[in-house]
C-alpha positions in Angstrom: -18.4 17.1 -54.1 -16.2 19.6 -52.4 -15.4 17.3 -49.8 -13.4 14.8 -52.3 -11.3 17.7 -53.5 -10.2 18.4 -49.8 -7.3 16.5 -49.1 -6.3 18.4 -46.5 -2.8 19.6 -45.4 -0.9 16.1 -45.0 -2.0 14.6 -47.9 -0.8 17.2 -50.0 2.8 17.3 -48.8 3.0 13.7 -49.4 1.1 13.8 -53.0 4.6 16.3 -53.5 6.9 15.2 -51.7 6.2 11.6 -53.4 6.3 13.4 -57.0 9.5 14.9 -56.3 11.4 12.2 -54.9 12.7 10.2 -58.2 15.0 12.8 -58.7 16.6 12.4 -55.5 16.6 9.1 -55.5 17.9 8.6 -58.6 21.1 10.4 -57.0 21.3 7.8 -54.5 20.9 4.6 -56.9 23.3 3.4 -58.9 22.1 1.3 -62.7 24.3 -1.2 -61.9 22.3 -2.0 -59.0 19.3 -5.1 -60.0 16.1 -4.2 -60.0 15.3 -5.7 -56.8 17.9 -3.4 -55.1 16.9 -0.5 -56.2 13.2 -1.0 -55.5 14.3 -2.2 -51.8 16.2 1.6 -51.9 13.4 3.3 -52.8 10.9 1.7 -50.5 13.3 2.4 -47.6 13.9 6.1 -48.7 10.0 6.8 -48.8 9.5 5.1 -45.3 12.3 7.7 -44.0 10.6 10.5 -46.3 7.1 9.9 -44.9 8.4 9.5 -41.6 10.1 13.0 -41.6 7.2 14.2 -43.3 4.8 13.2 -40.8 7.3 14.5 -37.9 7.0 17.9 -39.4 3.7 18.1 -39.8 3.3 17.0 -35.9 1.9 13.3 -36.7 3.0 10.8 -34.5 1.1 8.0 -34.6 1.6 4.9 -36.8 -1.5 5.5 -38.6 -0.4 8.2 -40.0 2.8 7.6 -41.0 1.6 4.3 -42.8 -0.9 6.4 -44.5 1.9 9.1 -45.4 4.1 6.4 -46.7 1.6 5.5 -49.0 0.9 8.3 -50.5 4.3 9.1 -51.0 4.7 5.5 -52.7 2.2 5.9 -55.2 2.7 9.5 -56.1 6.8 8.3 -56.7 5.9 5.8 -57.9 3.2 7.6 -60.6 5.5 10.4 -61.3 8.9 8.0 -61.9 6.7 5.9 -64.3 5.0 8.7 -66.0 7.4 11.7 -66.5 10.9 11.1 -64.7 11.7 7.9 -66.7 10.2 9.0 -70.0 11.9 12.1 -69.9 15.4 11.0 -69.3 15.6 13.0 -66.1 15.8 10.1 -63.5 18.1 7.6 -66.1 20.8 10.9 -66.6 21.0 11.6 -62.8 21.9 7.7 -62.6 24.3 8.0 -64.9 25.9 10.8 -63.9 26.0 10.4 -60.4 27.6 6.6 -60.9 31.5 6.0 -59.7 31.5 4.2 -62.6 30.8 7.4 -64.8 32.8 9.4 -62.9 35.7 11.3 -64.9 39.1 9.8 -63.7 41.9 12.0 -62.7 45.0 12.1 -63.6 48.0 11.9 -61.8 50.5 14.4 -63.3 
């Protein structure tokens, strides 16, 4: 039993890493963006993520990245679906980091 709680080093950076990465991709998407776009954004983000991830921790085989990327996937993906979203957190940091939303200056 105590060996299925040990997830070891790796896997729990990208367990947070994944769980905290809505937020900060939800500064990088924009909601007028389709689905598809945004999905496409977020899959590339967490292949960058895990591979970062997996340089600092000193892994540098495919393997482990892939596995990485994973992780960091479903744990986003989990977290977004399950608290981010529901909460409003993700939906106003897309709002408020839209141009579109952005106050307009005025020239004096």
């Amino acid at each position: 039993m105590n060996e299925f709680l040990n997830l070891g080093t790796p896997a729990l950076w990208a367990l947070a890493v994944g769980f905290f990465s809505p937020p900060v991709i939800s500064t990088i998407q924009q909601s007028r963006w389709s689905e598809r776009t945004q999905s496409l954004v977020a899959f590339g983000f967490y292949l960058v993520v895990a591979a970062v991830t997996a340089y600092v921790l000193g892994l540098f085989n495919a393997g482990d990245i892939f596995r990485l990327a994973l992780l960091i996937f479903l744990a986003a993906g989990t977290s977004y679906k399950t608290l981010w979203k529901p909460t409003g957190v993700s939906p106003a940091i897309e709002r408020v980091t839209s141009p579109n939303n952005a106050p307009e200056h005025r020239a004096e």
